[in-house]
C-alpha positions as CSV (number, residue, x, y, z in Angstrom):
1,X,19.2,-12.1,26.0
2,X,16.2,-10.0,25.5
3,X,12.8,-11.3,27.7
4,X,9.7,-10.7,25.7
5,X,5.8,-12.4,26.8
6,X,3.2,-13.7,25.2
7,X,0.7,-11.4,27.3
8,X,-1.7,-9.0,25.5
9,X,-0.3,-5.8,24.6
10,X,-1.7,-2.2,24.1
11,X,-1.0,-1.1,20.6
12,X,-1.8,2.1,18.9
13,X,-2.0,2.0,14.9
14,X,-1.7,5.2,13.2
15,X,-1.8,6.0,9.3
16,X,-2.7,9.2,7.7
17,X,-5.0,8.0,5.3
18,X,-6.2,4.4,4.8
19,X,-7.9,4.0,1.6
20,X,-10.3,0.7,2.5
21,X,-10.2,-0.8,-1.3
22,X,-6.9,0.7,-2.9
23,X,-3.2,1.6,-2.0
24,X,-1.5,-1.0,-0.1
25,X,-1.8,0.9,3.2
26,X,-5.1,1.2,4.0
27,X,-5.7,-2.8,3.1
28,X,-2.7,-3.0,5.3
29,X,-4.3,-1.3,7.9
30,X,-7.8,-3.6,8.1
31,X,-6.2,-7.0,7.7
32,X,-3.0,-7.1,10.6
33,X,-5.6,-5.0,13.2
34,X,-7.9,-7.4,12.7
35,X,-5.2,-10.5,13.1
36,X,-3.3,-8.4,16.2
37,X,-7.1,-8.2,17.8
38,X,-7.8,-12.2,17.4
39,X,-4.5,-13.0,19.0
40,X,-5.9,-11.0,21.9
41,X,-3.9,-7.6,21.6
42,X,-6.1,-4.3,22.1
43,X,-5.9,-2.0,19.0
44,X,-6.8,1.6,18.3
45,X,-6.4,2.5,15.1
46,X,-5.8,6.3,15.0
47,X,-6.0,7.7,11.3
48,X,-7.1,10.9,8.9
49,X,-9.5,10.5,5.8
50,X,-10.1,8.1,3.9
51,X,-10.7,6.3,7.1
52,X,-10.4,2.5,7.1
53,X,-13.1,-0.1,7.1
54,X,-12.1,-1.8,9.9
55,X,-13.3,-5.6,10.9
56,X,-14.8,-6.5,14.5
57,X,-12.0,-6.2,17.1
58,X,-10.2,-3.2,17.1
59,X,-11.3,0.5,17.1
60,X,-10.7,3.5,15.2
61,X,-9.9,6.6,16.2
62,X,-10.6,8.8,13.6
63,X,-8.4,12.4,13.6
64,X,-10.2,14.7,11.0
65,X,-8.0,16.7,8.7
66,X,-9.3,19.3,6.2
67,X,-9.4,16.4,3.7
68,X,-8.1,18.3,0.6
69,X,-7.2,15.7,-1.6
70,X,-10.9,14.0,-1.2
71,X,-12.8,13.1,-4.6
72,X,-14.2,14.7,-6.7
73,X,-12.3,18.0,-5.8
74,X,-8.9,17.3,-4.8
75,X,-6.7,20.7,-4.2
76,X,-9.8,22.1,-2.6
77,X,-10.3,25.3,-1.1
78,X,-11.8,24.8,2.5
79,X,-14.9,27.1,4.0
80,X,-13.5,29.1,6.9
81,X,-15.8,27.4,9.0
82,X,-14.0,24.3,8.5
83,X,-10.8,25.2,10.5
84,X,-10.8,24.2,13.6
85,X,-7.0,24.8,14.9
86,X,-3.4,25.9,13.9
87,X,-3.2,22.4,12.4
88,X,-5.8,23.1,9.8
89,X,-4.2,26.5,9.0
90,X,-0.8,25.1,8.6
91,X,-1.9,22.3,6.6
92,X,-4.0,24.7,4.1
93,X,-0.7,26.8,3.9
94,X,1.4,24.3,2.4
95,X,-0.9,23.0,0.1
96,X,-1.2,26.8,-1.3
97,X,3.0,26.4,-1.7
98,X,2.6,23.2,-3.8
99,X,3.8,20.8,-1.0
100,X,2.0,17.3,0.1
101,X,1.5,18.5,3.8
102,X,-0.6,15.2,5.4
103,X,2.2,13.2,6.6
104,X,3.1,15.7,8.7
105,X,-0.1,17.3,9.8
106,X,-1.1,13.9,10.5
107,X,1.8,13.2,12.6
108,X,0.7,16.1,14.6
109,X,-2.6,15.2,15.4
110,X,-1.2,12.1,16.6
111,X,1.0,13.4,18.8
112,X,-1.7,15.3,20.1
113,X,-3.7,12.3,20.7
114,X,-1.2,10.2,22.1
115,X,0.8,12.4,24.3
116,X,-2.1,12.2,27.1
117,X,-2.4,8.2,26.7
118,X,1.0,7.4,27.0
119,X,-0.2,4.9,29.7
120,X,-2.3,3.5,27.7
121,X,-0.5,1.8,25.2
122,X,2.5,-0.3,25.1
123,X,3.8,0.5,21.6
124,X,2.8,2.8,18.8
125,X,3.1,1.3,15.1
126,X,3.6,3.6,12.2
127,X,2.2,3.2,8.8
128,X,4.2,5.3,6.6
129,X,3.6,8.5,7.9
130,X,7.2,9.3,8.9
131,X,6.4,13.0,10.1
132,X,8.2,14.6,12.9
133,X,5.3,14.5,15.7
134,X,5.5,10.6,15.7
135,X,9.2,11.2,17.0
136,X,7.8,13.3,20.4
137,X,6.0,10.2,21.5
138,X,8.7,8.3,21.1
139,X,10.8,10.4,23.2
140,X,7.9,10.8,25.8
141,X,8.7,6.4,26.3
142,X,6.1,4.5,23.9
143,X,8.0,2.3,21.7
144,X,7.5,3.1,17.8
145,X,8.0,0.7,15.4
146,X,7.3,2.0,11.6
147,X,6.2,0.5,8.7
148,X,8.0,1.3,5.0
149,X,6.1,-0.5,2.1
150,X,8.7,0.8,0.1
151,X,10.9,4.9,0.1
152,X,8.8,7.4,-1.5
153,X,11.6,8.7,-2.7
154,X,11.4,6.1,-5.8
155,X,7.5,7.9,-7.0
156,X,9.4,11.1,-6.7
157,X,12.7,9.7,-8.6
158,X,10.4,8.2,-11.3
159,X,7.9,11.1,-11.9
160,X,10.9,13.4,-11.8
161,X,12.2,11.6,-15.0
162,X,9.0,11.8,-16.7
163,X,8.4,15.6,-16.4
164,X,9.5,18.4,-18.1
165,X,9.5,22.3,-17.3
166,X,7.6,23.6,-14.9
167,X,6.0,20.4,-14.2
168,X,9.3,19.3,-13.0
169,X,9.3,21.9,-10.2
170,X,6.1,21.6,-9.5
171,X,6.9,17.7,-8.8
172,X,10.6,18.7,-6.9
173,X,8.2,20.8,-4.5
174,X,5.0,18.1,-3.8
175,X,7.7,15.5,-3.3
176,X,9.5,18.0,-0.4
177,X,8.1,15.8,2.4
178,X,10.2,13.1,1.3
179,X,13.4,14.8,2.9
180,X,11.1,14.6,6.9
181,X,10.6,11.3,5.9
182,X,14.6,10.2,5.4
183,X,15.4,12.0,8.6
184,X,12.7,10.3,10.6
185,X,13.6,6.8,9.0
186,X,17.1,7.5,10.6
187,X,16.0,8.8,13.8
188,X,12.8,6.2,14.7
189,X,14.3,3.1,15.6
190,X,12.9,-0.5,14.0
191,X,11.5,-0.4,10.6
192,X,9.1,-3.3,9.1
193,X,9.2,-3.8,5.3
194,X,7.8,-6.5,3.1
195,X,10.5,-7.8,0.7
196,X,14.1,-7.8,1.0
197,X,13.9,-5.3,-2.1
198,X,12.4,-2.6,-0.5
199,X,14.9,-2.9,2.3
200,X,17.7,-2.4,0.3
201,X,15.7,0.6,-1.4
202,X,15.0,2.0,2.3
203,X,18.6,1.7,3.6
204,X,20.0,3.5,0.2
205,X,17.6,5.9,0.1
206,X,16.7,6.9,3.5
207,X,20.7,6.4,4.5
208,X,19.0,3.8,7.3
209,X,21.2,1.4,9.0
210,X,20.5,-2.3,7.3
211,X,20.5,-3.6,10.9
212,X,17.4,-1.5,12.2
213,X,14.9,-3.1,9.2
214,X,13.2,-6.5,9.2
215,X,11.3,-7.8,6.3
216,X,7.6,-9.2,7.1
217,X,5.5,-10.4,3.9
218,X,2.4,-8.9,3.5
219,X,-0.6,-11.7,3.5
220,X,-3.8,-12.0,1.2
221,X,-7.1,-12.9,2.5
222,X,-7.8,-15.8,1.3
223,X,-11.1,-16.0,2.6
224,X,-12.1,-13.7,-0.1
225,X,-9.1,-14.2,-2.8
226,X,-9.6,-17.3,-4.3
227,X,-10.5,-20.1,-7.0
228,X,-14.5,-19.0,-8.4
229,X,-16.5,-22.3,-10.5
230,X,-17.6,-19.5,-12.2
231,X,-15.3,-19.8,-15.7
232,X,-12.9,-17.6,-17.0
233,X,-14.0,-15.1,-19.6
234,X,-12.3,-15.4,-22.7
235,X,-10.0,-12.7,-23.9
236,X,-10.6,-10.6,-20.4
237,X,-7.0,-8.7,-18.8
238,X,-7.4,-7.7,-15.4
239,X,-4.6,-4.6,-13.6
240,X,-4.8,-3.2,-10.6
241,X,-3.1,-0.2,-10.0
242,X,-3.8,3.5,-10.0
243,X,-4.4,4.9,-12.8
244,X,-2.7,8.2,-13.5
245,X,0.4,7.3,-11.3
246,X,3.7,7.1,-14.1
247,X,5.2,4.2,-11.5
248,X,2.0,1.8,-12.0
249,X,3.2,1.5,-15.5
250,X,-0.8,1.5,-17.0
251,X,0.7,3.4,-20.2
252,X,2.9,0.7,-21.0
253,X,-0.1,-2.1,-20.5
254,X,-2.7,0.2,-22.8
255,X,0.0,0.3,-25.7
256,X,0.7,-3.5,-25.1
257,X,-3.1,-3.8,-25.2
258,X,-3.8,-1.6,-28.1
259,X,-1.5,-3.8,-30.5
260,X,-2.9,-7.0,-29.0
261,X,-6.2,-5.5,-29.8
262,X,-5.4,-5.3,-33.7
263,X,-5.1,-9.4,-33.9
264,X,-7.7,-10.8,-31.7
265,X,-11.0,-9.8,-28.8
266,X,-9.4,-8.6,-26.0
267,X,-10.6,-6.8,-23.0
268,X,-8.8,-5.2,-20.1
269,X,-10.5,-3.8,-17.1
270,X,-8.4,-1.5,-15.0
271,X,-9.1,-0.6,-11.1
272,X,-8.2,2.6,-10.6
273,X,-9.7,5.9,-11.4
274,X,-8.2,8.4,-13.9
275,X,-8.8,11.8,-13.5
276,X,-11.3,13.2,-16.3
277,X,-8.9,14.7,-18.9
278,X,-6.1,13.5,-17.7
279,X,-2.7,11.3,-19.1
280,X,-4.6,8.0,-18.7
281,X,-7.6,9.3,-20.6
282,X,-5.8,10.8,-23.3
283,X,-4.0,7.5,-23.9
284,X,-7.1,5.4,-24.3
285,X,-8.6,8.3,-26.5
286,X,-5.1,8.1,-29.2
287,X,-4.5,4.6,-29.1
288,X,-8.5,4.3,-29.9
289,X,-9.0,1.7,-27.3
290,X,-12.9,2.7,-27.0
291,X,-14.7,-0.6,-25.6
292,X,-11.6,-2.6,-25.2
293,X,-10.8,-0.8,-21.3
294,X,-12.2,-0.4,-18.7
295,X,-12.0,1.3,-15.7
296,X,-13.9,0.4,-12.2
297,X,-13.1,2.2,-8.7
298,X,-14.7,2.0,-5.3
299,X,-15.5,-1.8,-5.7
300,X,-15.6,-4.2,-2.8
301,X,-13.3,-6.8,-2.0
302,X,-15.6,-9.5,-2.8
303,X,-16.3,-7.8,-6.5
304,X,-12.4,-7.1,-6.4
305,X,-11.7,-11.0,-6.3
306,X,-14.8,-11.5,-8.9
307,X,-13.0,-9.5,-11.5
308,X,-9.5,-11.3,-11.0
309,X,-11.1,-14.5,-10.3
310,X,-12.9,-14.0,-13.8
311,X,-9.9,-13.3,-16.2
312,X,-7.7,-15.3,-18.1
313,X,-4.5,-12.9,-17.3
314,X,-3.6,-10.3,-14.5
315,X,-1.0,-7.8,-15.1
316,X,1.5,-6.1,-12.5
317,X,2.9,-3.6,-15.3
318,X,5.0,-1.5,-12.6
319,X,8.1,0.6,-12.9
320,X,8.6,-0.5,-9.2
321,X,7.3,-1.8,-6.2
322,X,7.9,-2.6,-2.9
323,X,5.9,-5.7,-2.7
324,X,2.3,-5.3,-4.5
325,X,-0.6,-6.7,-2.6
326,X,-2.5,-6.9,-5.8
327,X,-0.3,-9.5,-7.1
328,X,-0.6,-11.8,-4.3
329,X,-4.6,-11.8,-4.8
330,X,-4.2,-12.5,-8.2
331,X,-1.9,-15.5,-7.1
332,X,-4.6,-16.4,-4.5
333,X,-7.1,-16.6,-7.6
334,X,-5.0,-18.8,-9.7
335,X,-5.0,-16.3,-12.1
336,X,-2.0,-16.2,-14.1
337,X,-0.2,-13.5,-14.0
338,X,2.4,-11.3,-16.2
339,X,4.4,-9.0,-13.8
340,X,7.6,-6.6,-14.9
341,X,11.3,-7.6,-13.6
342,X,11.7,-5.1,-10.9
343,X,11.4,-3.7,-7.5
344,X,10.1,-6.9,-5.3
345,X,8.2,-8.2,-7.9
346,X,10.3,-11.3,-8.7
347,X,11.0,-12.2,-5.4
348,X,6.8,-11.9,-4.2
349,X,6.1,-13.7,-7.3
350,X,8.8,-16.4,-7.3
351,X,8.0,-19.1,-10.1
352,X,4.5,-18.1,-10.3
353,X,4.4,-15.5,-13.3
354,X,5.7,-14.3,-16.1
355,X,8.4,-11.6,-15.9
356,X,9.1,-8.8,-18.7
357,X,11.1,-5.6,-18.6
358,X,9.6,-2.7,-17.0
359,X,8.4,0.4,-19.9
360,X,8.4,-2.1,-22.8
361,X,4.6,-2.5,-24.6
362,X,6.2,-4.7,-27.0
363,X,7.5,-7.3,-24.9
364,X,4.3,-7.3,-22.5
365,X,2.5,-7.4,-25.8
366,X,3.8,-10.8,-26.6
367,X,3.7,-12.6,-23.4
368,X,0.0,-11.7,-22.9
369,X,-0.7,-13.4,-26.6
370,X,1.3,-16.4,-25.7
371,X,0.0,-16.6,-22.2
372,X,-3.6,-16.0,-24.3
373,X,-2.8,-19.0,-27.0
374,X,-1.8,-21.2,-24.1
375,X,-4.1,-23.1,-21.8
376,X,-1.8,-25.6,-20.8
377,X,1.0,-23.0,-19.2
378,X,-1.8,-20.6,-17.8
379,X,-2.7,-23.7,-15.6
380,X,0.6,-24.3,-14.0
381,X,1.4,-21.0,-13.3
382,X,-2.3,-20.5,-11.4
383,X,-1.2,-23.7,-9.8
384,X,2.4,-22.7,-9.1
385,X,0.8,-19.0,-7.5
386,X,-2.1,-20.7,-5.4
387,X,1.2,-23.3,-3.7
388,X,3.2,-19.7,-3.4
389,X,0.4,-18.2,-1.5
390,X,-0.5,-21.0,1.0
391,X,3.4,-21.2,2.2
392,X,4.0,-17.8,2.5
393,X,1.0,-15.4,2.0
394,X,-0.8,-15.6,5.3
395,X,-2.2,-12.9,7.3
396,X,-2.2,-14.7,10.9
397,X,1.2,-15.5,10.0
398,X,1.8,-11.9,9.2
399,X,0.2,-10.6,12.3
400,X,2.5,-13.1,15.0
401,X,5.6,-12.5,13.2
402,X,4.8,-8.5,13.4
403,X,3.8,-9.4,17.5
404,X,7.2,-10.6,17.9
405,X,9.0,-7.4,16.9
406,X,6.6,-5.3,19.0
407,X,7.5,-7.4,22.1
408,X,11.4,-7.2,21.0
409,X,11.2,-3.9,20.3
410,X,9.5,-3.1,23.9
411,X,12.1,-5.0,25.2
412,X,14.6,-3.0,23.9
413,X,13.4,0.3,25.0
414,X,12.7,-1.2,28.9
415,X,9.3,0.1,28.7
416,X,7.1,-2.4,28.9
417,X,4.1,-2.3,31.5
418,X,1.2,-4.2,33.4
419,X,-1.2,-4.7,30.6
420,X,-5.2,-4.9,31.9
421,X,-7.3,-8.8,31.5
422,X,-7.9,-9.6,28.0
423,X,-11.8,-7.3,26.8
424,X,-10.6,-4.6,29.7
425,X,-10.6,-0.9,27.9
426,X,-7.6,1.3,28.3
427,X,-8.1,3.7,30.9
């Protein structure tokens, strides 16, 4: 049998970017350091831009790229002043062939990094970057352990479907990182994922061994998710998700909205951020939608919970996902929610929401006008989601159950070391 300890252990945390208020991985990032640094683990958090907001406890290491996906000017052209190595070059190079380059840039500046601390640390966790240089520590001795929220290779399957011509190569070629990410699934040992969904997704998809991944919910903060006096306002639809991405599904809720509208006062507020022009705005300018949406970005958590705290309905109108954080801190609200039938939607939501098909404005249509007419069942299922959330939803509970496959997964690789006091700085 395998010996693990309850001592503190030395963890390195890397992402490649770690949006603080959107996209499940930099949220990720900020609530299970904090939890890993209460139980008394040290935790460096190495990542690129957007770097995380990170809570008391651990640290960040921040590993500059050239940033050139930043708002307002994504696709940027860099001044030559702000190179600084090969990495930059290379990185600037495949973004000129069409090509995402971060994850493995990224992965490269953490190898950099790490290679010279490999005493420092006791186990490296990845958060989805799946690039090549995160395999070189791992055969310099540190245990890795990598976190999938869910294949990439479902976005690229998805947005493949929905484009046409030249559009579709251009798509074939952005999403060409998604082959380095199969081949380091299969090559990087023990893989965390948050639904039993998205591990089946990761092990068809990726070609990974069902063995080698272990399913961890994700957890809400309920410190800041939850139950306002403040009441409901009447008629208001709440969606997180972003905004120009075809497998968030926001087309489908603004035609579902847009024939709602015709019958009674509705309102739906959408965070996320379209881009000026773009598929989103074009929608809400043909379906004349004018003051009915919406759309806030950059908010805090604390206005984040406001908003869903403050509507009479929250909508999860995926294609897919792999878990949705979002939907959880709706269900820590009590608001209740209308989610679509796929990925791990149903099993994260359980008997707490409403299900429809994924794509269908019709169907969503109707259950937000019954939801709407219907004070009675909006109360059980805020009930029903607010129960949901206190059994399972937790991050503490998160952050020990993640502790336990570090110390199996050092175990495993024969590598664990002395580990300095508790407050004592790695070396």
């Amino acid at each position: 049998m395998q010996q693990t300890t309850d001592r503190p252990l030395r963890l390195a945390l890397v992402s490649y970017r770690s949006k603080p208020h959107c996209g499940g991985q930099g949220i990720y990032l900020r609530h299970l350091s904090r939890e890993l640094a209460a139980l008394g683990h040290h935790v460096e958090v190495f990542s690129g831009q957007p770097y995380p907001e990170l809570e008391p406890g651990p640290l960040l290491r921040a590993l500059p790229s050239l940033d050139l996906y930043r708002e307002p000017d994504p696709f940027r052209i860099p001044r030559p002043s702000e190179f600084s190595d090969w990495i930059d070059a290379l990185e600037f190079a495949v973004m000129c062939t069409g090509s995402f380059p971060e994850p493995f840039t990224f992965s490269l500046r953490a190898r950099r990094a790490l290679l010279p601390r490999l005493g420092d640390f006791d186990l490296v966790h990845d958060n989805q970057v799946l690039g090549y240089g995160l395999l070189a520590v791992a055969r310099a001795g540190l245990p890795l352990v990598t976190s999938i929220h869910h294949p990439i290779s479902v976005d690229r399957r998805i947005e493949l479907a929905e484009a046409r011509g030249v559009a579709r190569l251009s798509k074939r070629r952005w999403y060409s990182f998604v082959r380095m990410q199969a081949r380091v699934a299969r090559r990087c040992g023990r893989i965390l994922t948050s639904s039993r969904s998205a591990r089946a997704d990761i092990c068809r998809d990726f070609r990974v061994a069902e063995g080698n991944v272990r399913v961890i919910p994700l957890g809400v903060d309920t410190r800041v998710f939850h139950l306002r006096p403040a009441p409901r306002v009447p008629g208001r639809l709440v969606a997180v998700a972003s905004a120009d991405s075809p497998i968030k599904g926001v087309g489908t809720l603004l035609r579902a909205v847009a024939k709602l509208g015709t019958e009674r006062d509705v309102q739906l507020i959408v965070v996320g951020r379209p881009s000026p022009g773009g598929p989103t705005e074009r929608l809400v300018s043909d379906l004349a939608l004018g003051d009915r949406v919406r759309f806030v970005h950059g908010i805090s958590d604390d206005a984040l919970a406001d908003l869903t705290a403050g509507a009479e309905v929250a909508v999860v109108p995926s294609l897919y996902e792999g878990f949705s954080l979002p939907a959880v801190e709706h269900m820590a609200c009590r608001t209740p929610l209308i989610v679509t039938r796929t990925g791990a939607l149903p099993e994260v939501t359980g008997d707490a929401a409403v299900l429809v098909q994924p794509g269908e404005p019709e169907e969503l249509s109707a259950a937000l006008r019954d939801l709407l007419d219907s004070p009675r069942r909006r109360a059980q299922l805020g009930e029903a989601a607010w129960r949901r959330v206190q059994e399972r939803y937790a991050w503490p509970a998160v952050a020990r159950a993640t502790v336990a496959e570090y110390q199996s997964a050092i175990a495993a690789a024969g590598s664990a070391r002395p580990v300095p006091p508790p407050g004592t700085a790695p070396g």
